[in-house]
C-alpha positions in Angstrom: -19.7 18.3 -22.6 -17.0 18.2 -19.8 -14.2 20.4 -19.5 -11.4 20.0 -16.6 -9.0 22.9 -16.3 -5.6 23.1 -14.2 -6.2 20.3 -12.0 -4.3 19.4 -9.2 -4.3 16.4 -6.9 -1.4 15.2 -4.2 -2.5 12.4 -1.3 1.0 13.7 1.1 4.2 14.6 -0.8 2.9 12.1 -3.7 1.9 15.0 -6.7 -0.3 12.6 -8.5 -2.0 15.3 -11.2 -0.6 18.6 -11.9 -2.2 21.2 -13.9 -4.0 18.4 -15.9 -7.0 20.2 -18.6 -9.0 18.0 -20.8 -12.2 18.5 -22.6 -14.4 16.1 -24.5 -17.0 17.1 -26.6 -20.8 16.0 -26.7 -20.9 12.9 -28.5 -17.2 11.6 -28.4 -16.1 8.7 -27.2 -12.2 9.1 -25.6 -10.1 6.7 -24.5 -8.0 7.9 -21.1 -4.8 5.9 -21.6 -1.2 5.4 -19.7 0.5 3.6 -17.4 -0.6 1.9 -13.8 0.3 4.5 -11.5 -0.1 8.0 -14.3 -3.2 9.6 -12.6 -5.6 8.0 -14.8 -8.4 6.6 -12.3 -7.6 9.8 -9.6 -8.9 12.0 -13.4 -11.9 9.8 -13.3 -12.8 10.3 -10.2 -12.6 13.9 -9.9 -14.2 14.7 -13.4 -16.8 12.3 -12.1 -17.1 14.1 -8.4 -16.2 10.9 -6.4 -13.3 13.2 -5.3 -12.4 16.8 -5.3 -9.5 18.2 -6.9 -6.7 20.5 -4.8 -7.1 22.8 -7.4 -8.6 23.6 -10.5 -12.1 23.3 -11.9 -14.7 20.9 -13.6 -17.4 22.2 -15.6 -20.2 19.9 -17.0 -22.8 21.5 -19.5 -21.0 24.5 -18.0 -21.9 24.0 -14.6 -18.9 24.2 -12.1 -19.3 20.7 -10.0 -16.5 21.7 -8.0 -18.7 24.2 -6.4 -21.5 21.8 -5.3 -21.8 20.4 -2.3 -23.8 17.7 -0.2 -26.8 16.3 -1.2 -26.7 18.8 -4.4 -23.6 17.1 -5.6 -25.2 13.7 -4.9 -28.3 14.5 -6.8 -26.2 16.1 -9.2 -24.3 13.1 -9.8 -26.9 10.8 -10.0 -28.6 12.7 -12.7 -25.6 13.8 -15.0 -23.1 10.8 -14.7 -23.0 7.4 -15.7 -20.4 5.5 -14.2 -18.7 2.0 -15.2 -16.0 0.2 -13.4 -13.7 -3.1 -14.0 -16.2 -5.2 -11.7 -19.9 -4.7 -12.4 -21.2 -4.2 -8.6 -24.7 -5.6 -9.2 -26.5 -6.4 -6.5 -27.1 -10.4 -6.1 -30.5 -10.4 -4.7 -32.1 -7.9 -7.3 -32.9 -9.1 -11.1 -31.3 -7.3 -14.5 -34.0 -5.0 -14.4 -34.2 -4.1 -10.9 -30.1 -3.5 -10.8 -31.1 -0.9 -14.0 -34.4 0.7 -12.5 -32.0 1.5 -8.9 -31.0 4.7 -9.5 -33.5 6.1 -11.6 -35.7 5.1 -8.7 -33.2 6.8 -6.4 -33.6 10.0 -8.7 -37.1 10.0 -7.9 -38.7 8.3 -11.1 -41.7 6.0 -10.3 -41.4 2.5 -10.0 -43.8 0.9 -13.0 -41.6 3.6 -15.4 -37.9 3.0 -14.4 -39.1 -0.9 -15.0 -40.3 0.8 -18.4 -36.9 2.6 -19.4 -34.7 -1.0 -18.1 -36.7 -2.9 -20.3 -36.0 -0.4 -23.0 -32.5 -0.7 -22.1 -32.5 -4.3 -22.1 -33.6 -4.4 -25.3 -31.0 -1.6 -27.0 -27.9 -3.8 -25.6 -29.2 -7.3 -27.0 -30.5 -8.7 -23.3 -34.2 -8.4 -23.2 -34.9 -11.9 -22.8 -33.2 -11.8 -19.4 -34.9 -9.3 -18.0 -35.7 -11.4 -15.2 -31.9 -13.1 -14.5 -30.0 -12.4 -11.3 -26.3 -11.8 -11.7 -25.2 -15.2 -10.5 -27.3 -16.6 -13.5 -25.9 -14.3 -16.5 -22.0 -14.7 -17.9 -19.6 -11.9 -17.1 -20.2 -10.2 -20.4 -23.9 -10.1 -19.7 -23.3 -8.6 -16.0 -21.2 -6.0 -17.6 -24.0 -4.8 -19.7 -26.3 -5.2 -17.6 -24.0 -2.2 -15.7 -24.1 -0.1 -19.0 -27.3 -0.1 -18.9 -27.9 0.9 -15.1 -25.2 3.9 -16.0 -27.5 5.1 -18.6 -30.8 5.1 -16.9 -30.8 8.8 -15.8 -29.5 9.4 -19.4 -26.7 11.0 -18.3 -24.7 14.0 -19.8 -21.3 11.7 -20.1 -20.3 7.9 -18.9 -17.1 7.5 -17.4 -15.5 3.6 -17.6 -13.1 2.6 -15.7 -11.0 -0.6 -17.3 -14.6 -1.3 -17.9 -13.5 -4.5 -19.9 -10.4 -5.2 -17.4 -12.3 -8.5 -16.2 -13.4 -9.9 -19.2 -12.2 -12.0 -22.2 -10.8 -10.4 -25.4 -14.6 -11.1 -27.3 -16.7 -10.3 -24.5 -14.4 -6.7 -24.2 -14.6 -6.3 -27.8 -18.2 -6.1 -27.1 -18.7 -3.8 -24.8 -16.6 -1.2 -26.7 -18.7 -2.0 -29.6 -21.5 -1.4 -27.4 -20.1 2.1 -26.5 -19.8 3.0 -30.3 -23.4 1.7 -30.9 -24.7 3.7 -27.6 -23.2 6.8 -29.4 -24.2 6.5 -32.7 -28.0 5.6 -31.8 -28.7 8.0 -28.4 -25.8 10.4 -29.2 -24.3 9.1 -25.8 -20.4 10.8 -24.7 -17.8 8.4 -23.1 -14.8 8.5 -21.2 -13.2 5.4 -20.8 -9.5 4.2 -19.4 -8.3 1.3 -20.9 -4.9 -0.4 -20.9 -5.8 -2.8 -24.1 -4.4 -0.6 -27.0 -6.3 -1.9 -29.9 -9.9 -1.4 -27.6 -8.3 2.3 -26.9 -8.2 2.8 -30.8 -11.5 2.2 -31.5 -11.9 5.1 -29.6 -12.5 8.9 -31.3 -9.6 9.7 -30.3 -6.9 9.0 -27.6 -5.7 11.4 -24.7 -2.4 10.0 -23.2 -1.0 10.6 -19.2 2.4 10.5 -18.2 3.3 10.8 -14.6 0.2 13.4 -13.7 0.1 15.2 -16.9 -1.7 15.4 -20.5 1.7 13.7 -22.5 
């Protein structure tokens, strides 16, 4: 599904990846773990496009998205990536549904069938009956899948998580990984996800450890 081969990242004299490959296959779920400070959220954010590598390349589906550029890699992104971070980032004024239907809306789909596919959403991940809540009147759990639902709108090739369960309580973050696993099983969904809670990072397919820029 994604492949990442010889990247290479530095911000100065500070070598913060170097020569780092990974691949994860369509349909796995794999947990990005090591300590604050390894290169784990720079990975992210190049196999996810928010930031281009020094050197190396990422393919996804075997396209090369270090090669795109502009409104292309925008569009690109939109479409093929699913992203979920430690804070949810909902937008206060808009509902559960509205914070889903955003992008798919933004990626051109009308607005009577993105409401369609959040309600869909909604439904899969156990929060259909608040369809119609703002963030500020659903729990921290519910917020966060509220934003795994919004990543999966475009059904995207891959979701990348980042500490996706770093805010929340050990039930509510025993959840969401749960969610993960179910998202896979039933939609066939592929997951990248750093986490620093070792037991969550087990539940995972399977484990790839950094150490200090590199695959350890």
């Amino acid at each position: 599904m994604i492949e990442a081969h010889g990247i290479q990242k530095s911000y100065g004299d500070l070598r913060v990846l170097k020569n780092v490959s990974i691949a994860v296959e369509k349909g796995e779920v794999v947990s990005l773990a090591g300590a604050s400070g390894a290169g784990k959220t720079t990975l992210l954010q190049i196999l996810g496009t928010l930031d281009a590598p020094d050197a190396g390349k990422v393919f996804l589906e075997g396209q090369d998205v270090t090669s795109l550029k502009g409104d292309d890699l925008a569009a690109f992104r939109n479409r093929q990536i699913g992203f979920v971070f430690q804070f949810h980032h909902l937008l206060p004024e808009f509902t559960a549904w509205e914070n889903i239907a955003i992008p798919a809306m933004i990626g051109g789909m009308s607005k009577s069938d993105a409401h369609k596919k959040a309600l869909e959403l909604l439904e899969l991940i156990g929060l259909a009956s608040r369809a119609n809540h703002r963030p500020g009147e659903l729990s921290g759990g519910e917020c966060q899948r509220v934003a795994v639902a919004r990543a999966l709108v475009n059904s995207p090739a891959i979701i990348l998580a980042d500490e996706p369960t770093g805010s929340l309580d050990s039930q509510n973050a025993l959840q969401i990984h749960e969610l993960f696993l179910k998202l896979r099983n039933e939609l066939g969904q592929t997951f990248l996800i750093i986490t620093h809670n070792e037991k969550l990072a087990q539940m995972a397919d399977r484990t790839v450890y950094i150490k200090d820029g590199s695959i350890a």
